[in-house]
C-alpha positions, 0 to 999 in steps of 0.5 A: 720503316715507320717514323718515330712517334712523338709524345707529348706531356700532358700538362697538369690543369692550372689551379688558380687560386685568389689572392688572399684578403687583406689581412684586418688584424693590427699588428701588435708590438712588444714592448721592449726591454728598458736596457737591451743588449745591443746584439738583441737590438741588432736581431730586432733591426733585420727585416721580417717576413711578417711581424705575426710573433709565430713567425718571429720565434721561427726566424730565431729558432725555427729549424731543428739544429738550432732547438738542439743546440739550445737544448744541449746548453740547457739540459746538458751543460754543453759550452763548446764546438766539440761537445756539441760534435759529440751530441747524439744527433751527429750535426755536420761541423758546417751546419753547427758552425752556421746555426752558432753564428745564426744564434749568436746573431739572433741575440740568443748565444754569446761567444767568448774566448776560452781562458785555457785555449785562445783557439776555442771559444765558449758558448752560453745563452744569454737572457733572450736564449734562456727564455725559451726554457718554457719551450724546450720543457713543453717539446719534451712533454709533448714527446714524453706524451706522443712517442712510444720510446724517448731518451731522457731520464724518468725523473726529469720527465716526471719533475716536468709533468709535476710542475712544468712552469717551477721546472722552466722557471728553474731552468731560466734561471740556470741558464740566464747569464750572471750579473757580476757585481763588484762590490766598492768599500765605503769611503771614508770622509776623513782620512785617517793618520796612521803611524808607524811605530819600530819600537 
């Protein structure tokens, strides 16, 4: 009987690579806004792996599940846990329920108690979430552009290539959140005497 043989692996060769240089470029800080909401400042207090601003944008929104919540509140008036359910991507309810809070920590979603039912909560983009309308019109150019078959309507795709900034333009402003004025009636310096008259 012969003993059994045996084989060892073959190790790939190692490649080294060197470090990369030190990077020379200053890295730039955006001004911030004069009265930022305190969960956007909360984002912008979490540490980064870099402060390049590409990186910044993906930390936000950088996986695909996020970009399509966003874009089912734009596009499609989606507000709630289950129209998103419904959404033609099938989210898992773990992942939609992960990517909502991520949002909402990240500044980009408020959530608020629905008025009818307690239990539900009601979803909407809040300024910093409405300002990546301009992203969500250029993805679709860029799909309506490189893809044989896309589900959106003509008319929608075509007001975008007309006129892609008035278009994003347009949906900020329709998604931005309301500011609600109260309006206060003058006061008068003097009061005035009435008299109540039974005859």
């Amino acid at each position: 009987m012969k003993a059994p043989v045996k084989r060892m692996k073959k190790s790939a060769p190692r490649i080294t690579t060197p470090p990369a240089p030190a990077s020379r470029s200053r890295i730039v800080r955006a001004a911030a806004p004069a009265k930022a909401a305190s969960s956007a400042r909360a984002a912008s207090d979490k540490r980064h792996r870099s402060q390049c601003p590409i990186n910044l944008a993906l930390e936000s929104v950088g996986d695909s599940w996020s970009l399509l919540i966003v874009r089912d509140m734009m596009l499609r008036g989606h507000c709630g846990y289950q129209a998103f359910l419904r959404s033609e991507e099938k989210i898992a309810t773990n992942i939609l329920a992960d990517r909502l809070l991520k949002l909402e920590q990240n500044g980009l979603i408020s959530k608020s108690p629905d008025p009818a039912d307690a239990r539900k909560y009601i979803y909407a983009l809040t300024e910093r979430g409405a300002d990546l309308a301009p992203l969500i019109v250029e993805l679709a150019l860029y799909s309506a552009k490189h893809e044989k078959r896309i589900d959106m309507a003509k008319d929608v795709i075509g007001d975008m290539q007309k006129n892609k900034a008035a278009f994003a333009s347009r949906l900020t402003r329709n998604c931005a959140p309301k500011v609600k004025r109260t309006f206060r009636k003058p006061v008068l310096s003097e009061p005035i005497e009435e008299t109540l008259s039974l005859f």
